[in-house]
N, C-alpha and C positions, 0 to 999 in steps of 0.2 A: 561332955565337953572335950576328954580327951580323946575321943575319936572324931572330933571336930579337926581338932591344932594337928592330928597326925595326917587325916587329908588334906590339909591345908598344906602342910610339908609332902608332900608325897605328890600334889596337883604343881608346888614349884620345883620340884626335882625331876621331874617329868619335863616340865618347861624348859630348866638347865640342858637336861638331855638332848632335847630336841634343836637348842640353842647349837648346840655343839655338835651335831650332824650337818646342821645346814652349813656349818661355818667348813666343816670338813668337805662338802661337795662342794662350797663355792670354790675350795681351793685346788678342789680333784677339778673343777671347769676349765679356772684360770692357768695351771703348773700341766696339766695331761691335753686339752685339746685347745688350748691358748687364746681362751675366751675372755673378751674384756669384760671385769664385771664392776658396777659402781659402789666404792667402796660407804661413799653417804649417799642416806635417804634423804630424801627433801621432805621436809614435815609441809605439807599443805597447811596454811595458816587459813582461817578464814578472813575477808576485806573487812575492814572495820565499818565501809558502811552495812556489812551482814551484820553487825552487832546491834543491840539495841541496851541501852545503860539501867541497870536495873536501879530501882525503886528505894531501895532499900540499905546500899553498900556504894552506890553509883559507879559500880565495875562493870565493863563493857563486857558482855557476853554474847554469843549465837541465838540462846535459847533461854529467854528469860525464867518462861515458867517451872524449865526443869531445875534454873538454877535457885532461882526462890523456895520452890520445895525441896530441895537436899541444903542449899547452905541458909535459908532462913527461915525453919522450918515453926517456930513462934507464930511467925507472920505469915505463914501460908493462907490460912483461913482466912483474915482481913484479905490478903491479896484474890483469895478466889470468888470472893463476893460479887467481885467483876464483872458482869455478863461478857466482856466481850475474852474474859480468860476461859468462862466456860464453855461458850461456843468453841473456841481451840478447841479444845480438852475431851468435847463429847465423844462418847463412846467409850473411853479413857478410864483405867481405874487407877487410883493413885496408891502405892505402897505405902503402908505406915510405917515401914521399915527405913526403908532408904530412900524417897521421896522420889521413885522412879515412875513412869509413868506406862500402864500397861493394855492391853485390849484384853488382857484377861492374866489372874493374880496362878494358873494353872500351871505348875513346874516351878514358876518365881520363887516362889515360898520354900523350897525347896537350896534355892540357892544363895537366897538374898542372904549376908553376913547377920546382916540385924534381926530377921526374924529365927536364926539358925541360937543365936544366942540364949 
């Protein structure tokens, strides 16, 4: 476990790192060769008619099914009963960890928080 929590700090210290290079070249672009750089990112939103209202919580979502298996994971099994979730889903393997949806559980396992526990 504690060699979990210390690459877990060592994977965001890396991140900080890396945070803080980028931030230093954007400013070697803009101050040394006088490049406009945009200071906000536009978070692409999805259109609400992408959404479809889940079943269960009736919160608009993208992706229903992945969202039923990670936030209602009780109700997965009623909800996959479905035929028409399993058709989606074929080929699909589902994590019992984090209710992710995979073509194969090969490396996951490896990374998934939940099965790492």
């Amino acid at each position: 476990m504690e060699d979990l929590m210390t690459g877990r700090y060592a994977f965001g210290a890396n991140q900080l790192h890396i945070m803080r290079a980028l931030d230093e070249i954007i400013d070697m672009l803009k101050n040394d060769y006088g490049m406009k750089v945009d200071e906000t990112k536009e978070r692409l939103k999805a259109d609400s008619s992408q959404k479809s209202e889940c079943p269960f919580c009736a919160k608009k979502v993208v992706d229903v099914d992945m969202h039923v298996s990670q936030s209602h994971p009780k109700e997965w099994k009623r909800y996959a009963d479905n035929d028409k979730v399993m058709n989606r889903l074929q080929g699909k393997v589902r994590c019992s960890g984090c209710g992710s949806f995979l073509k194969s559980t090969k490396g996951h396992d490896e990374k998934c928080p939940e099965t790492l526990l």
